[in-house]
N, C-alpha and C positions, 0 to 999 in steps of 0.2 A: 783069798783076800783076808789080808787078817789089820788091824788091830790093836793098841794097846791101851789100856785104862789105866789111872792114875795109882791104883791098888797092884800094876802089875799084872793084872791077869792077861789073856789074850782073848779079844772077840774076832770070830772065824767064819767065814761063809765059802763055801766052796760055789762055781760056780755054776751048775744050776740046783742048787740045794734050796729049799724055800723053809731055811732054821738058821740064825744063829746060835754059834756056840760060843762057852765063854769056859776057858781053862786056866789051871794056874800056871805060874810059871814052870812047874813039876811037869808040867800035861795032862793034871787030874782035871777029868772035868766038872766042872762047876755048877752048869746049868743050860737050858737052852730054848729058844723060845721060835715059835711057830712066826715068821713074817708074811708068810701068804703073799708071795708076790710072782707075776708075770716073767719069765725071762731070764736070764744069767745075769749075776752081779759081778760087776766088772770093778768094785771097789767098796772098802770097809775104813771109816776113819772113825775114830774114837778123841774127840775133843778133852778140852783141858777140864771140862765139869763133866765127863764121863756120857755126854748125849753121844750115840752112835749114828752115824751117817752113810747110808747103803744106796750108791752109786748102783743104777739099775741101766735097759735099754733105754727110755725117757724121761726119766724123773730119780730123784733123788727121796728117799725117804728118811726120817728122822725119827729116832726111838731115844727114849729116857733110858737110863743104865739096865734099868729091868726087861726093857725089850719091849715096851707099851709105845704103840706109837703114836708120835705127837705131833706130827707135821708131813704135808709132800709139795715136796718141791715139782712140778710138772714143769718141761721144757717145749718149746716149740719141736715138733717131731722131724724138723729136718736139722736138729740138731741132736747127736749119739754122746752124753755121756760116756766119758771112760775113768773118772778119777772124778775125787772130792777132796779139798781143805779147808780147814778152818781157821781161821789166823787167830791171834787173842782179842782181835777187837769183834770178833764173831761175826767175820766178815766171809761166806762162803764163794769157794773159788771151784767152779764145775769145770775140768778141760774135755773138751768135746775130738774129735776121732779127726 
């Protein structure tokens, strides 16, 4: 699942890894940050103000560029996550399995 921020770099989550990573375009890596989550990530999007969006089994999480998280989105459980968008009006678009 990867990724990209507006500086270019790439944010990466493999899927059952419970760490984003964030590399440059080189493939040097940058940094990476502990997410603590349940489950395989089935999707990584990175918005136009650089907040990252980590598509999980049930919910959706949300981290500021540094990886501090700032929001969860919880879905009804008979509905599976598999992707996330985010449009410019900051409009989140969850498509389900």
């Amino acid at each position: 699942m990867i990724g990209v921020a507006n500086d270019g770099s790439y944010i990466i989550s493999s899927n059952n890894d419970k760490k984003l990573y964030k590399y440059t375009f080189w493939g040097d890596e940058l940094s990476s940050v502990d997410i603590s989550h349940d489950g395989p990530v089935y999707d990584v999007y990175v918005d136009d103000h650089d907040v990252i969006f980590v598509c999980l089994d049930d919910n959706v999480i949300i981290y500021d560029k540094t990886g501090k998280q700032i929001s969860l989105l919880s879905t009804d459980r008979q509905i599976e996550p598999s992707s996330v968008f985010v449009d410019r009006n900051r409009q989140i678009f969850v498509c389900d399995y």
